[in-house]
C-alpha positions in Angstrom: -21.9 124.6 -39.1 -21.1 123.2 -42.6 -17.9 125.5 -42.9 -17.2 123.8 -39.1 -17.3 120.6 -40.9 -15.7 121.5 -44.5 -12.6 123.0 -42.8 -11.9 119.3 -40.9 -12.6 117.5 -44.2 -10.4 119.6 -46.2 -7.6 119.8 -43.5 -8.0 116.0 -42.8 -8.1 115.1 -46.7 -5.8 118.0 -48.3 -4.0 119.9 -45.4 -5.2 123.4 -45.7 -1.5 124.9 -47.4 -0.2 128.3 -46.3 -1.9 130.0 -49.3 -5.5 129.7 -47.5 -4.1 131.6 -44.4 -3.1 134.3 -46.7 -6.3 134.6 -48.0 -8.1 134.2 -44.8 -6.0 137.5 -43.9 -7.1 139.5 -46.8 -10.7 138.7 -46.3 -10.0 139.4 -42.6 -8.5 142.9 -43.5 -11.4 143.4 -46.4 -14.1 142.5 -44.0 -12.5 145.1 -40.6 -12.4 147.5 -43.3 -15.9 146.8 -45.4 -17.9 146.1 -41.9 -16.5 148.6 -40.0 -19.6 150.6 -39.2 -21.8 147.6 -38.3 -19.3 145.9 -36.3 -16.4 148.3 -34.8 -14.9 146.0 -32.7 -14.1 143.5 -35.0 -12.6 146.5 -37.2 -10.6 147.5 -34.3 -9.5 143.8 -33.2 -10.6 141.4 -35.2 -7.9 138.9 -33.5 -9.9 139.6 -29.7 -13.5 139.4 -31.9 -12.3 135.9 -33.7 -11.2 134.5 -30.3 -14.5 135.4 -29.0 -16.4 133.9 -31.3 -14.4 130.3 -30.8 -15.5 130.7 -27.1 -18.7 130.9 -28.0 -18.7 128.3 -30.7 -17.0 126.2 -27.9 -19.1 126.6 -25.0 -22.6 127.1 -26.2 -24.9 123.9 -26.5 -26.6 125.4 -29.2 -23.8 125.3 -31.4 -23.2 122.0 -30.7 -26.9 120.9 -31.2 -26.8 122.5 -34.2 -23.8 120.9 -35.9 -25.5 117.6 -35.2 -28.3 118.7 -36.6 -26.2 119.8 -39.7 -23.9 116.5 -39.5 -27.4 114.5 -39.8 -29.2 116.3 -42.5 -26.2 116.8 -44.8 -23.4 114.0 -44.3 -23.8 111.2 -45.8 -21.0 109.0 -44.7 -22.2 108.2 -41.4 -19.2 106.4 -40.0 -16.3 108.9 -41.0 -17.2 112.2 -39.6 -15.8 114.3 -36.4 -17.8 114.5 -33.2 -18.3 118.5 -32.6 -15.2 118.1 -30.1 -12.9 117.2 -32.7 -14.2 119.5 -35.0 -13.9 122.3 -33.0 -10.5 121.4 -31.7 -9.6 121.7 -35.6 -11.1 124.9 -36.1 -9.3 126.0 -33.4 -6.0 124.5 -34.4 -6.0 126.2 -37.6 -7.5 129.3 -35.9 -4.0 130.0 -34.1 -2.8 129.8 -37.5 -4.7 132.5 -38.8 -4.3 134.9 -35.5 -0.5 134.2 -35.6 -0.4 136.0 -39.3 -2.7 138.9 -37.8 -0.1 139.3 -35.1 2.9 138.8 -37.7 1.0 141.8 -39.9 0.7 144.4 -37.3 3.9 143.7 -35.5 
């Protein structure tokens, strides 16, 4: 949940530039190729696996319980933080970002 919140803060305070999708690739392509054995699917699609994984981050209470929880225990400035909404409508904004380079590298 904290990297849920950091990645709003950042983008919100410093606008995440193209150089952290670029990295976000690499550690895409390093982590298909490192994990491969425990996770196969996410080897062979990583774009499918990272889609499902902002379904379940979406539409699973937990999730949302827990980045309360997180919000609560570790951010201090209680009137300036995103609801999990927000947050996750971030995360998914920059999300697209990062599955349109995936798409640009294998096309």
């Amino acid at each position: 949940m904290r990297h849920l919140y950091d990645l709003y803060a950042i983008d919100k305070n410093h606008h995440i530039k193209e150089n952290f999708f670029k990295l976000v690739y690499t550690v895409i392509v390093n982590d298909s190729n490192q994990f491969k054995n425990q996770h196969p699917e996410y080897a062979m699609t990583p774009a499918d696996e990272i889609i499902r994984s902002m379904k379940i981050l979406k539409n699973t209470p937990l999730w949302e319980s827990r980045y309360q929880s997180f919000i609560e225990a570790m951010v201090f400035d209680r009137n300036n933080f995103p609801n999990y909404k927000i947050a996750i409508e971030k995360l998914e904004h920059i999300s697209a970002k990062v599955l349109k380079s995936l798409e640009l590298a294998t096309a």
